[in-house]
C-alpha positions as CSV (number, residue, x, y, z in Angstrom):
1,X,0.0,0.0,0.0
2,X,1.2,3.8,-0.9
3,X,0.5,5.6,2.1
4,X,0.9,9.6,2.4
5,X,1.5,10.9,5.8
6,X,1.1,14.5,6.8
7,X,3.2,15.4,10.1
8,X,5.4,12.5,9.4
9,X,8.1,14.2,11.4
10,X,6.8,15.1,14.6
11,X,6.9,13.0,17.7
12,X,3.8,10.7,16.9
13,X,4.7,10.3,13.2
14,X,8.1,9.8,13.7
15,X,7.1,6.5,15.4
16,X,4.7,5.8,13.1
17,X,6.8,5.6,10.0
18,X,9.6,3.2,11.9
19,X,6.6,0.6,12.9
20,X,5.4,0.7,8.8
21,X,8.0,1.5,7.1
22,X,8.9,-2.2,5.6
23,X,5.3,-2.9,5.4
24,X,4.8,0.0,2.8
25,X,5.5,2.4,0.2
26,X,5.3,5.7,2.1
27,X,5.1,9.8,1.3
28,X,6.0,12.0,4.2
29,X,4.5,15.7,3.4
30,X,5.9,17.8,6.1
31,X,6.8,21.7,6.7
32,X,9.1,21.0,9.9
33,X,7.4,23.7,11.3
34,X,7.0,21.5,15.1
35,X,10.2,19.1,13.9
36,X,13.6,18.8,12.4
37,X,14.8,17.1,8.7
38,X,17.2,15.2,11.0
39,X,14.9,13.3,13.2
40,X,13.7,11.4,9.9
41,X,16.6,11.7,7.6
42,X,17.8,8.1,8.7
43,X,13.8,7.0,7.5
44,X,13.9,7.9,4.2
45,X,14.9,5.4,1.3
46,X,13.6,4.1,-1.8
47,X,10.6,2.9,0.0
48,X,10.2,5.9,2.0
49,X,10.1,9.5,0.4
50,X,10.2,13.3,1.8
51,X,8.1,16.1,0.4
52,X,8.6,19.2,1.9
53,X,5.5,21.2,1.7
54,X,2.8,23.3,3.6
55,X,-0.8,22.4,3.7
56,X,-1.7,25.6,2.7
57,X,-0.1,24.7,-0.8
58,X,-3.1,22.9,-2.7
59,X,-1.1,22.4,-6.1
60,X,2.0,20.7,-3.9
61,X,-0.7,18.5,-2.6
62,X,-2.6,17.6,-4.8
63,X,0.9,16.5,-7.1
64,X,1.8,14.6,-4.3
65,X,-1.2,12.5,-4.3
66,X,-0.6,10.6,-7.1
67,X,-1.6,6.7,-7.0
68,X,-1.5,7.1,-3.2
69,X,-3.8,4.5,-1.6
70,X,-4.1,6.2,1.9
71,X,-3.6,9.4,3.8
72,X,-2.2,9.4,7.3
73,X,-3.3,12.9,8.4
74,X,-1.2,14.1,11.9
75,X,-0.1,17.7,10.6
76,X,-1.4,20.2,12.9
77,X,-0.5,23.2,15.2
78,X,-0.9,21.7,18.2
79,X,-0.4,24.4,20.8
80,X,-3.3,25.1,22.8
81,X,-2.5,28.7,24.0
82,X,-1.5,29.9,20.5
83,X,-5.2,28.5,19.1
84,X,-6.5,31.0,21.4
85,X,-4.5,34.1,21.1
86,X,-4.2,33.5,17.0
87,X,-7.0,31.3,16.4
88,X,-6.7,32.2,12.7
89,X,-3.5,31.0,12.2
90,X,-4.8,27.5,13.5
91,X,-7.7,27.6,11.5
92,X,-5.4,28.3,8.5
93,X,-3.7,24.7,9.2
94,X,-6.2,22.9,11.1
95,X,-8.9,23.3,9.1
96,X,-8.2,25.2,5.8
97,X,-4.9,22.9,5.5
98,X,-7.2,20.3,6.1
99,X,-9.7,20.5,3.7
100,X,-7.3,21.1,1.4
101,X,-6.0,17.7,1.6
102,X,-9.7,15.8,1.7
103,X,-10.1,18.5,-1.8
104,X,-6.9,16.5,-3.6
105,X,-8.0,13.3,-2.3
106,X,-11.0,13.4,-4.3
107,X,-9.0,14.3,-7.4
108,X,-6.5,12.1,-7.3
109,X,-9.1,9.0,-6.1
110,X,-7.8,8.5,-3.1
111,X,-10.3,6.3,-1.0
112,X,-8.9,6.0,2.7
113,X,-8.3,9.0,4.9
114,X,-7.0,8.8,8.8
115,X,-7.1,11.8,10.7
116,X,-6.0,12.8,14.1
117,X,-8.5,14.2,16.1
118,X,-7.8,15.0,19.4
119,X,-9.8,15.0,23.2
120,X,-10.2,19.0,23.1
121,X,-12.9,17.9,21.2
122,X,-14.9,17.1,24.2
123,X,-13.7,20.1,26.3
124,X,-15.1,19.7,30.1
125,X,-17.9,17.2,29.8
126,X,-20.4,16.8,32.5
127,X,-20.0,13.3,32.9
128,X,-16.9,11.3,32.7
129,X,-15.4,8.5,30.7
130,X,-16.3,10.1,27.4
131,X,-17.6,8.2,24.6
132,X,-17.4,9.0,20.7
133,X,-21.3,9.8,21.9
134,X,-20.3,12.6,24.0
135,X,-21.7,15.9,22.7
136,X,-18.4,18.3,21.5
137,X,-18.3,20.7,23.7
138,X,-14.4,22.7,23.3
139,X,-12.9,25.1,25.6
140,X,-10.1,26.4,22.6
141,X,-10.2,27.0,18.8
142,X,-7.9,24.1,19.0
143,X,-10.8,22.1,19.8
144,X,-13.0,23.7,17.4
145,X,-10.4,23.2,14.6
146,X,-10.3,19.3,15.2
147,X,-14.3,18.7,15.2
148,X,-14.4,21.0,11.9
149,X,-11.7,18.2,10.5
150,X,-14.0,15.3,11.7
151,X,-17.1,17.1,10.1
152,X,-15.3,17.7,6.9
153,X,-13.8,14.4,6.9
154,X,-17.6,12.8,7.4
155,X,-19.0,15.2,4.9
156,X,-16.1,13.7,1.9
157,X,-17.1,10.4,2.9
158,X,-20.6,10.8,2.3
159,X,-20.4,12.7,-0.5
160,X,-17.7,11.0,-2.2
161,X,-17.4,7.6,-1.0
162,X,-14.1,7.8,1.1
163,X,-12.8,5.1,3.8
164,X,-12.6,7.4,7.0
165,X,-11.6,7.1,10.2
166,X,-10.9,10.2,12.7
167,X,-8.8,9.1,15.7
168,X,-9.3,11.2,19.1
169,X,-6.2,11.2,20.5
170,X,-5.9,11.8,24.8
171,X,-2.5,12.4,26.1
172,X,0.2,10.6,24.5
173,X,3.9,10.5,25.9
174,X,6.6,8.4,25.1
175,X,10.0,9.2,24.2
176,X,11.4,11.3,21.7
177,X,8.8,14.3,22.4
178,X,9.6,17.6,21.9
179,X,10.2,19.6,24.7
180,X,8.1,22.7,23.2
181,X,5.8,20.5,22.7
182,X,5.6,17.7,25.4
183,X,3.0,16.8,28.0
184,X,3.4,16.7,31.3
185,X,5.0,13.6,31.6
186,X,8.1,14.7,29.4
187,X,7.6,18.2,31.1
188,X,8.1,16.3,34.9
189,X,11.1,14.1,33.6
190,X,12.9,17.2,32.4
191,X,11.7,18.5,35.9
192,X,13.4,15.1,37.9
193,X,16.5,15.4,35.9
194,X,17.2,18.5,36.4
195,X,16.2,18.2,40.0
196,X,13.7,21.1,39.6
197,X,10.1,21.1,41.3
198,X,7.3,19.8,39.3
199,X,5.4,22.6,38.5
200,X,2.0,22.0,38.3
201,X,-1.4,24.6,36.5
202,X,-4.1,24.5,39.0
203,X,-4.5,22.2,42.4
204,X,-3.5,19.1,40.5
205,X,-7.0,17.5,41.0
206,X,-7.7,17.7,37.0
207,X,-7.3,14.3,35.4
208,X,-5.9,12.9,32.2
209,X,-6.3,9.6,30.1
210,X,-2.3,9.0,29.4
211,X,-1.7,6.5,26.4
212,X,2.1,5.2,25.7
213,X,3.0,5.8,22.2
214,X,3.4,2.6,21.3
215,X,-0.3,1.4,21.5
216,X,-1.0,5.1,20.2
217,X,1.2,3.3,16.8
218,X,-0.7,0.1,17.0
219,X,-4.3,1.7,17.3
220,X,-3.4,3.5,13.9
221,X,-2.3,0.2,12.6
222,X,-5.4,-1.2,13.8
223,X,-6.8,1.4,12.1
224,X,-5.5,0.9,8.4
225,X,-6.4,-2.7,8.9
226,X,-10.3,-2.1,9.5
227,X,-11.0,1.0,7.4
228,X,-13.0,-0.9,4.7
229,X,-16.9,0.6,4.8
230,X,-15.9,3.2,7.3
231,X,-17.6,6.7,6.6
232,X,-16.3,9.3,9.2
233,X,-16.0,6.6,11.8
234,X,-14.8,8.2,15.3
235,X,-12.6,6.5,17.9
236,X,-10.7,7.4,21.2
237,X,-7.4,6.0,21.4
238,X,-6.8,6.3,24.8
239,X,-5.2,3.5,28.0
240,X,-9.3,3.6,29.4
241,X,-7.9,4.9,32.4
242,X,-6.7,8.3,34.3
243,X,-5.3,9.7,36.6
244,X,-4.6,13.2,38.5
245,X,-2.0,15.2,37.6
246,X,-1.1,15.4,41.3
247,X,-1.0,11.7,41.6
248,X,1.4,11.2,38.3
249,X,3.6,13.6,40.1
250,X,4.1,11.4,42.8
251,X,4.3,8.2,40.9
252,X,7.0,9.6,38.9
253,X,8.6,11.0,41.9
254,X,8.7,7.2,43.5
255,X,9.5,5.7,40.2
256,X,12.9,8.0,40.1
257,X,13.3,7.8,43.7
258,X,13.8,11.2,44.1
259,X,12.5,13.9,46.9
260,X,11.5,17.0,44.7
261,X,9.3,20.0,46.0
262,X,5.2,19.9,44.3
263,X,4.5,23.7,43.3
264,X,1.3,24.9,42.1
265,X,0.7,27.8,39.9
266,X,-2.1,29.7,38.4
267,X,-4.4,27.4,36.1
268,X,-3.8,28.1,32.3
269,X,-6.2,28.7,29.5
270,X,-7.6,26.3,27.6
271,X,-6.7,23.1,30.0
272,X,-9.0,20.6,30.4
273,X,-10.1,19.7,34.2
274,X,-11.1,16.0,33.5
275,X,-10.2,13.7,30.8
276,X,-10.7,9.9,30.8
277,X,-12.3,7.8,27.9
278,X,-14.2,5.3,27.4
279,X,-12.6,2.6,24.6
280,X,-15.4,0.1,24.0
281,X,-16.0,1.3,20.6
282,X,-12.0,1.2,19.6
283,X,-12.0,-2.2,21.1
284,X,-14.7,-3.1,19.4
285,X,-14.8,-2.1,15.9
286,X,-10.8,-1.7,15.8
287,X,-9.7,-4.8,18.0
288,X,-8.1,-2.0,19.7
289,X,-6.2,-3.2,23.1
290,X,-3.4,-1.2,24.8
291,X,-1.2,-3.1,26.7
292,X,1.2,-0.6,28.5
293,X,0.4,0.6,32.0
294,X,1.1,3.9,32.9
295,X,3.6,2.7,35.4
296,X,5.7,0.5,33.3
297,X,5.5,3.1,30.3
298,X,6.9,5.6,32.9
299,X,9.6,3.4,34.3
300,X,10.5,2.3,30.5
301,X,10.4,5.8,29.7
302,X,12.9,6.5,32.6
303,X,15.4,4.2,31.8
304,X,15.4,4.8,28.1
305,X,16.7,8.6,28.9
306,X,18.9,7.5,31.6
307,X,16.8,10.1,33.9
308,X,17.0,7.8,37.3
């Protein structure tokens, strides 16, 4: 299979294109706008291509397309605080970008579509684990921009008889994230090594639904596998369980073994105070099953970087 795949650079598709790149014939469109050439340079090969391009470039896009079977779509701006002061400059990507890319997937015929989605679509829902059921409700533009995507990705499928699949992505960690970038997780093990307090927005009670980035991989795998008939299909990938941010604090701190001082600072706009999914549906329809706990991921994590 030909597969194109927008963001190919950044954190999650960097790991992406290692776990498929024997398995296929891949296209990685990226701007390195979030990433660096060098983090994929070693990637590419006959098999494995580069274009370096901006979604805002229809004509780039649409030449790139050619006899590509599916599109991998992870290219967005991803910071939360920038959606809100510039919201049109995340609209330009998110969603303009966007629908530019569903636009020369109908030209060039291509039939199966994957986009990540993310959980600001669901902003702070009254009850908790979310489902795919779970009225939208966002608290940024950033969370706007990603049920626009879904909406135009259902609307292409309908209209024009596209496989699609939109993945709602929780809070992924793993190694290799960028630091502007990171989540907590990667924030607090910068924190532990440097032997900094963990700084934490708000009174630490907000949860999150942390998901290693290797089953984040093999959901998207799962994903390619069981597109067939799919028309806008959504799905968390997510571990099905969370936590508070005040109680990952202290797992990491007994994981490293260290004693660091807990500070709390003013909440920060746009963060979510409760996260956790529901992954019946992924399961499901997807035979989606994660299978690395939060600890373990952690302690992997840990002794990857050489941080204890």
């Amino acid at each position: 299979m030909k597969i194109l795949v927008t963001g190919g650079a950044g954190f999650i598709g960097r790991h992406l294109i290692k776990k498929i790149n024997k398995k296929h014939e891949l296209i990685i469109f990226e701007n390195f706008s979030n990433s660096d050439e060098k983090n994929i340079s070693y990637l590419l090969n006959d098999k494995t291509k580069l274009v370096k391009g901006d979604l805002t470039d229809f004509s780039l896009i649409n030449s790139s397309l050619s006899n590509v079977d599916l599109v991998i779509h992870l290219a967005a701006k991803i910071d939360i605080l920038q959606s809100i002061e510039h919201p049109d400059q995340t609209h330009k990507i998110n969603v303009e970008g966007s629908l530019n890319l569903l636009r020369a997937c109908v030209k060039n015929n291509v039939k199966n579509f994957i986009a990540a989605s993310s959980a600001a679509v669901y902003g702070n829902p009254k009850q908790i684990p979310v489902t795919e059921f779970t009225i939208p409700n966002p608290v940024s533009p950033y969370g706007a921009d990603k049920i626009a995507l879904e909406f135009y990705l259902r609307a292409f499928c309908n209209a024009y008889g596209i496989n699609g699949i939109a993945l709602r992505f929780f809070n992924v960690y793993g190694l290799g994230q960028s630091n502007a970038y990171a989540g907590v997780i990667t924030k607090f093990l910068n924190q532990i090594h440097q032997t900094k307090p963990l700084r934490i927005f708000g009174d630490g009670k907000n949860t999150r639904d942390f998901i290693h980035i290797d089953d984040l991989v093999m959901g998207i795998e799962q994903s390619i596998s069981n597109i067939s008939g799919k028309r806008g299909s959504v799905y968390n990938l997510a571990s099905g369980k969370s936590v508070s941010v005040k109680e990952l604090a202290k797992l990491m701190l007994e994981i490293s073994d260290k004693k660091l001082e807990i500070k709390y600072e003013s909440p920060r706009k746009g963060d979510l105070l409760y996260s956790s999914a529901s992954i019946d549906l992924a399961k499901n329809d997807l035979s989606f099953v994660p299978k690395i706990s939060l600890k373990d991921g952690i302690s992997s994590l840990m002794k990857e970087i050489n941080y204890q």
